[in-house]
C-alpha positions as CSV (number, residue, x, y, z in Angstrom):
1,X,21.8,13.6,11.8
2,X,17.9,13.9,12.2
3,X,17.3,11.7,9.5
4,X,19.7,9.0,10.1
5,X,18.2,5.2,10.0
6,X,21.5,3.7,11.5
7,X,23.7,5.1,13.9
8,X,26.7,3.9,16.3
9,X,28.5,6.3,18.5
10,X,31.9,5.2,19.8
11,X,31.6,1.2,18.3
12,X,34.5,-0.8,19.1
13,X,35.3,-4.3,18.5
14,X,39.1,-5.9,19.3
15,X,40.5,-8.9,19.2
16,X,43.3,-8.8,21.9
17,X,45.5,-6.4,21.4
18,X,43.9,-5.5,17.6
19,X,41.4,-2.9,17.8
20,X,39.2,-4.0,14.3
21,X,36.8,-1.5,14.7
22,X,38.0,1.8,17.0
23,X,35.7,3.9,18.4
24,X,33.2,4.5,15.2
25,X,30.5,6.9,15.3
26,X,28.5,7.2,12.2
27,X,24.8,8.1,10.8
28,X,23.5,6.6,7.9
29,X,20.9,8.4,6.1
30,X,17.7,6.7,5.8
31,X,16.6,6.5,1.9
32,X,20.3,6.8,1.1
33,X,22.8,5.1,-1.3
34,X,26.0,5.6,1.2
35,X,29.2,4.4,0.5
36,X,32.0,3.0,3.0
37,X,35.8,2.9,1.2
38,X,39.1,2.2,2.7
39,X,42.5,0.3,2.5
40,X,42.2,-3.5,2.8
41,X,42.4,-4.0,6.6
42,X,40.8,-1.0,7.3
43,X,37.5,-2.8,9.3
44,X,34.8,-1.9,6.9
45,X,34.0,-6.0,7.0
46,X,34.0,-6.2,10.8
47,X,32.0,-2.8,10.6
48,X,29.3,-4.6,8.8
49,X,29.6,-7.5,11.1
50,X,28.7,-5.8,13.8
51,X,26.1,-4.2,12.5
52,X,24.4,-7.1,11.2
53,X,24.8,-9.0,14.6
54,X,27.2,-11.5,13.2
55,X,29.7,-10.1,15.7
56,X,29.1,-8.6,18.9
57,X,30.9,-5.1,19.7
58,X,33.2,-5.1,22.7
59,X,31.9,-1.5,23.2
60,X,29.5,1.3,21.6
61,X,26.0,1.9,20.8
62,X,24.4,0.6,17.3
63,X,20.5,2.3,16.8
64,X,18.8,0.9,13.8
65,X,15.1,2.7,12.6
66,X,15.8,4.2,16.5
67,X,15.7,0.7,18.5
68,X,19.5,-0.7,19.8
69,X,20.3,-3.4,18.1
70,X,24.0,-4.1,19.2
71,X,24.0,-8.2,20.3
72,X,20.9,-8.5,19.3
73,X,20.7,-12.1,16.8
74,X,21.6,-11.2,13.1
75,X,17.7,-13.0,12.4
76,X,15.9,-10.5,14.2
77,X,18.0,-7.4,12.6
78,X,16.8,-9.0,9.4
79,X,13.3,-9.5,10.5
80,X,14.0,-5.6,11.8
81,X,14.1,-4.9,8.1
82,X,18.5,-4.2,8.1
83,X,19.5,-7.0,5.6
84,X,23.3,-7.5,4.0
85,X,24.9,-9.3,1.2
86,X,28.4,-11.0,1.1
87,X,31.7,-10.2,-0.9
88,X,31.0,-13.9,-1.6
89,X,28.3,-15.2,-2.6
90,X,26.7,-17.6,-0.2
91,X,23.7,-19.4,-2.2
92,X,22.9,-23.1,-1.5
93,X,24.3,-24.5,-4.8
94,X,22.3,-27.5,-5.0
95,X,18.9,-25.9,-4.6
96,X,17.3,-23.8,-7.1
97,X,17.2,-20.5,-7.7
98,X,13.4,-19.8,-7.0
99,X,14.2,-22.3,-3.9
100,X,16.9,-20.1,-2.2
101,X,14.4,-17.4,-2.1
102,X,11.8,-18.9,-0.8
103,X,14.1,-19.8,1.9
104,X,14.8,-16.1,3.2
105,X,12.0,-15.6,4.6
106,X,11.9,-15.6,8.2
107,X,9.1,-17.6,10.7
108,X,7.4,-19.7,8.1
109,X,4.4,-21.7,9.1
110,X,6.1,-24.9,7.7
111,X,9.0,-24.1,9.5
112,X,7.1,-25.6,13.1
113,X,6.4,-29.2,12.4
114,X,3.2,-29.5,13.5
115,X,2.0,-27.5,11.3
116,X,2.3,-29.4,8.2
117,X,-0.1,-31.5,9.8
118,X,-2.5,-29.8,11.7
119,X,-2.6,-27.0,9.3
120,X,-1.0,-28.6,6.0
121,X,-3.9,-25.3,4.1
122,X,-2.0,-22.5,5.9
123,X,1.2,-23.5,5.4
124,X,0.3,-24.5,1.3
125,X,-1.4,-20.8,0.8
126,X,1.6,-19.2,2.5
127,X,4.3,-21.0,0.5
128,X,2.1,-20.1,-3.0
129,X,1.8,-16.4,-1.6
130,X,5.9,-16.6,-0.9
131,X,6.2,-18.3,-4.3
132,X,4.5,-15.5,-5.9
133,X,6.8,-12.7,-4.6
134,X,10.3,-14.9,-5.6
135,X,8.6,-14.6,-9.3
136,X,8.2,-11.0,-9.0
137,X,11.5,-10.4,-7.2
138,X,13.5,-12.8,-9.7
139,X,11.5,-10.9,-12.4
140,X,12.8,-7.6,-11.5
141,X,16.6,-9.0,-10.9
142,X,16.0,-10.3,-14.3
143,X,17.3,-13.9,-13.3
144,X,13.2,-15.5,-14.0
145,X,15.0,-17.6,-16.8
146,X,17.3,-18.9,-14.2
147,X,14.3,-19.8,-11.1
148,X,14.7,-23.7,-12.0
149,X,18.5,-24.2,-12.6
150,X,20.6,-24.5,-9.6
151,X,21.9,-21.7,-7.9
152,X,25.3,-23.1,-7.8
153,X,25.5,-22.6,-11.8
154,X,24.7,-19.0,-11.9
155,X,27.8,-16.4,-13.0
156,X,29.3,-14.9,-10.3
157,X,27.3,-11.7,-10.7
158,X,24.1,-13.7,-11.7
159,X,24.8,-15.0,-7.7
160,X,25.6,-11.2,-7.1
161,X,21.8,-10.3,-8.0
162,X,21.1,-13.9,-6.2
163,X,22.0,-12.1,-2.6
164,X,20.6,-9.1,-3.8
165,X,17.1,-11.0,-4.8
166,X,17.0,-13.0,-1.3
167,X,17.7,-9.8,0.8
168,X,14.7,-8.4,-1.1
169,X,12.3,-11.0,-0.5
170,X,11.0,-9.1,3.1
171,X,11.5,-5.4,1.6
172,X,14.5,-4.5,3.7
173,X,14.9,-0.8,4.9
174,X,18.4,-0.6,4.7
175,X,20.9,-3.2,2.8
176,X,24.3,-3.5,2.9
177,X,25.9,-4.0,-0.1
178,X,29.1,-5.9,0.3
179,X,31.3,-5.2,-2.5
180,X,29.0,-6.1,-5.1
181,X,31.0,-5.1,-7.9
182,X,34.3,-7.7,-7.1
183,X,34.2,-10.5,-9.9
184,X,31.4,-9.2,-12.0
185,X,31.7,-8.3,-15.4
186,X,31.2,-4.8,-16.7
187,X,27.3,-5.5,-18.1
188,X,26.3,-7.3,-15.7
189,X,27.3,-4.5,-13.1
190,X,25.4,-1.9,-15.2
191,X,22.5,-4.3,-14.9
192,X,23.7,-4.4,-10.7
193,X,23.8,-0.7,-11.0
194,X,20.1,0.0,-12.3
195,X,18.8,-2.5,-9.7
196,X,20.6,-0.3,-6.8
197,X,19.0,2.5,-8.4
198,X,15.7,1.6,-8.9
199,X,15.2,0.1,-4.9
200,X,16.7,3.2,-4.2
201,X,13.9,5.2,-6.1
202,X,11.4,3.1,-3.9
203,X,13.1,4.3,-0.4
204,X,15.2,1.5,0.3
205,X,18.8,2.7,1.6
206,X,22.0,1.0,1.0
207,X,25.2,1.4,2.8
208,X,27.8,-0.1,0.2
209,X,31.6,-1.1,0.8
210,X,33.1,-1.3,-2.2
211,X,36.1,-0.5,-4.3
212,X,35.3,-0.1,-7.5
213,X,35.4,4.2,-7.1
214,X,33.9,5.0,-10.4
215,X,30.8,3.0,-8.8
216,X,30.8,4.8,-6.1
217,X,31.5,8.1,-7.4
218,X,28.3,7.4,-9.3
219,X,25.5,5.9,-7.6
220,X,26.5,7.4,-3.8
221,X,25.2,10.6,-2.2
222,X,27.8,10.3,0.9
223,X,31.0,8.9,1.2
224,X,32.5,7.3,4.8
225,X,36.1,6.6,4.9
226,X,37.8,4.2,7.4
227,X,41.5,3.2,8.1
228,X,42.8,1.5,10.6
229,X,39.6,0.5,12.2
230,X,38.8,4.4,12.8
231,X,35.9,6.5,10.2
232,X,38.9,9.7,9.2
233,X,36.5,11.1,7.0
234,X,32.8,11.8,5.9
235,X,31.2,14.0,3.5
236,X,30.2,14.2,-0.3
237,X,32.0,12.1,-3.1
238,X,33.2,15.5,-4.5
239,X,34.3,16.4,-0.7
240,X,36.3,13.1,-0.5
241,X,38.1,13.3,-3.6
242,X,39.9,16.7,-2.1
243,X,40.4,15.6,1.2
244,X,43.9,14.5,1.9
245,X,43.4,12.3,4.4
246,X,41.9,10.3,2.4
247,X,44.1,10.3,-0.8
248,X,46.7,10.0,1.4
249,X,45.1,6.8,3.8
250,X,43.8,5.3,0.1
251,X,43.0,7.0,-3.1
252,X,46.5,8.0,-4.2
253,X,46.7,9.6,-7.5
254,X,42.8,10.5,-7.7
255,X,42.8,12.6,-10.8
256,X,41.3,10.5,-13.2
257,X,37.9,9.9,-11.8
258,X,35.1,11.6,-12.6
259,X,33.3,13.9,-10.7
């Protein structure tokens, strides 16, 4: 795919005898909301693993904005602008909300101890200049109300938007979206939904796994498959929904959803 932002070809990752990941080669369209569905099992979590450089492939090629990333640190794919969120939410629950943004960023000037103070100015202007974008980026989660309660007493999809709004604080070209509709109640996943949408509508990708198909069915422009650590299937959401392979590996009785 010409366009593609990400791309592996023949990615592999086992664990002994378990082959997690199986020979995946995949393209990932840049500006794209892409999905990633299968069974439980299936290796969509180790998939994003490995492409966020928490886990190093045994074998395969992974090409991100067309620069190999495979091994490389999951800070410097970040910094790459290829950011992902958990299933679980993984906030610092003491700290605040506008304070676990203000974290994400990477290579602070306070960061380097000197620096406080030798250049105590730089690193105050660059803290009020990081400062500034959490407001805006809480603002547009809608969680502003929330910047001075601890993060650990958010909802569980308040903390949903949470990874969302940290991911966001570098303007990411691609996130991926891991399961972000599990535990969250129905508005607040409409809410979840527009956000998606609108980053979308200002070029940033997502490659989502999630299981919530109605979601998917709505929001995503291509469907991947995986079962078994192997991708059986790629296409549209209408092209998935007759594929047998697929109903058969994990859809079942598909009739109900829309399309």
């Amino acid at each position: 795919m010409h366009d593609a932002i990400l791309t592996t070809r023949n990615l592999t990752r086992h664990f002994g005898a378990l082959r997690a990941v199986d020979d995946v080669s995949l393209a990932v369209r840049g500006g794209a909301i892409t999905g990633l569905i299968g069974p439980n099992g299936a290796g969509k979590s180790t998939l994003f693993g490995l492409i966020a450089g928490e886990v190093r492939p045994s074998s395969g090629e992974i090409v991100f904005a067309g620069r190999p990333i495979a091994g490389m640190r999951p800070d410097r794919i970040f910094r790459a602008g290829l950011a992902r969120t958990f299933q679980i939410p993984r906030p610092f629950p003491q700290m605040t909300v506008l304070e676990n943004l203000m974290l994400a960023p990477a290579a602070q000037s306070g960061e380097r101890f000197w620096n406080n103070w030798f250049r105590p100015s730089l690193v105050r202007e660059e803290e009020r200049r990081w400062r500034e974008r959490a407001m805006e980026v809480l603002g547009f989660t809608g969680l502003a109300a929330k910047a001075r309660e601890p993060a650990g007493a958010l909802s569980g999809g308040q903390q949903k938007l949470l990874e969302l709004a940290r991911v966001m604080m570098e303007e990411p070209r691609l996130i991926l979206l891991d399961e972000p509709a599990a535990g969250v109640n129905p508005a607040l996943l409409e809410t979840l939904i527009e956000k998606i949408a609108a980053l979308n509508a200002r070029g940033i990708g997502f490659l989502i796994v999630e299981h919530n198909m109605d979601m998917m069915m709505r929001i995503c422009g291509a469907i991947l498959v995986m079962a078994q650590g192997r991708l059986i299937f790629s296409g549209s959401p209408r092209d998935v929904l007759r594929e047998q392979s697929v109903v058969d590996a994990y859809l079942g009785d598909v009739t109900e959803l829309a399309l």
